[in-house]
Every structure is written in C-alpha cells, then in structure tokens.
C-alpha positions as CSV (number, residue, x, y, z in Angstrom):
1,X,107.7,120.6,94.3
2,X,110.8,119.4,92.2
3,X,111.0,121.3,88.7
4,X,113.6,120.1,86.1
5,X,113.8,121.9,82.7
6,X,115.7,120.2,79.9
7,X,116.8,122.6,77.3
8,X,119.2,123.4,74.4
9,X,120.9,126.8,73.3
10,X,119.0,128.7,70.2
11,X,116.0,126.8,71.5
12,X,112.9,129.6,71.8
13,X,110.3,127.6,73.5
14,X,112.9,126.9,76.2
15,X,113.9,130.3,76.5
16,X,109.7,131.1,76.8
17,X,109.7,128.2,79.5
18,X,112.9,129.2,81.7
19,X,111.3,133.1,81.1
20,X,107.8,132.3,83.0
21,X,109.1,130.1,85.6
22,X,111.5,133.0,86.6
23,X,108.3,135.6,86.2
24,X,106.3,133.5,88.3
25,X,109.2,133.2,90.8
26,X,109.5,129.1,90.5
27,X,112.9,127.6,91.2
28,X,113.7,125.3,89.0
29,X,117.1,123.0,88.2
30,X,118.2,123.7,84.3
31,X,119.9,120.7,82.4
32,X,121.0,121.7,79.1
33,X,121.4,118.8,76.8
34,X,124.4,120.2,74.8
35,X,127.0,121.2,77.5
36,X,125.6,118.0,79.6
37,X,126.0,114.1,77.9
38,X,124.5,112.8,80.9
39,X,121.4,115.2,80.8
40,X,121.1,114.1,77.2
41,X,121.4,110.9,77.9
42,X,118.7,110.7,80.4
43,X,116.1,112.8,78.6
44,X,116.3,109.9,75.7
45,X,116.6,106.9,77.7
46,X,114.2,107.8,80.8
47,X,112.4,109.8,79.3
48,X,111.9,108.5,75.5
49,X,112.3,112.1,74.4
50,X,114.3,113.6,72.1
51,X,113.0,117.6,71.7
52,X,113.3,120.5,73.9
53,X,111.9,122.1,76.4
54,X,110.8,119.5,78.6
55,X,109.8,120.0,82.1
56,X,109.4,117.8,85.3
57,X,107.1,118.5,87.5
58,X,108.1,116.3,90.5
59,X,107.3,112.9,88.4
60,X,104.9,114.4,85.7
61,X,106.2,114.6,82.4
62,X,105.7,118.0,80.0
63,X,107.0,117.9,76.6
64,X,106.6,121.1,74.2
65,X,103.7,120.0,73.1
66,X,102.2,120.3,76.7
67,X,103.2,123.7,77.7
68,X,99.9,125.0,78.3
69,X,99.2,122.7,80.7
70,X,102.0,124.2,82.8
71,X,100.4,126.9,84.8
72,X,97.4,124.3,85.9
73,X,100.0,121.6,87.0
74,X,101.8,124.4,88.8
75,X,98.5,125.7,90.3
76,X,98.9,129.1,89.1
C-alpha cells in the first residue's frame, strides 16, 4: 500500500492526519505544498485540489472532507 499525504505548515487537519498514520504505525511519503512547487503543482493539476490534507491511498483519493473514511480504506 502506497500512502501520500499532501500538507501545508499551520495546517491542523494535516497535523491530525500525519499524527494517526504515525499512531497506527503507517508509513507514509509527506509532500508539503509550500516548500515543494512540484507537489503543489500536482495536487492542483492531477488532482483538481486545492486544500490540505489530502491523502492517497495507492490510487484512491481523500480530501479533508473524507477523513473519516480513512481508517476503513486502511482496514483498521
């Protein structure tokens, strides 16, 4: 399973997101959208996004908005 988080500085939900994947002992690849054009980049032109946190899981697509779905696409 391939994890990507997109996230920003200051941003609490990301913090929340980064937080439980650790807890939960989940690897995961960070791209934050400030210090990284090309993260940005992709999250709005791949993706159509333009919030954070956003997580991949493998090809499935979970925007803020979606967090709870997160342990039950992780099978936790």
């Amino acid at each position: 399973m391939k994890i990507t988080v997109y996230t920003q500085p200051d941003c609490p939900p990301c913090q929340f997101v980064k937080n439980f994947l650790k807890e939960q002992q989940i690897d995961f690849h960070e791209k934050d959208i400030k210090k990284d054009n090309r993260a940005k980049d992709e999250l709005i032109n791949k993706y159509k996004l333009f919030s954070t946190p956003v997580v991949i899981v493998d090809d499935k697509v979970i925007t803020s908005q979606q967090l709870n779905e997160l342990p039950s696409i992780l099978k936790l």
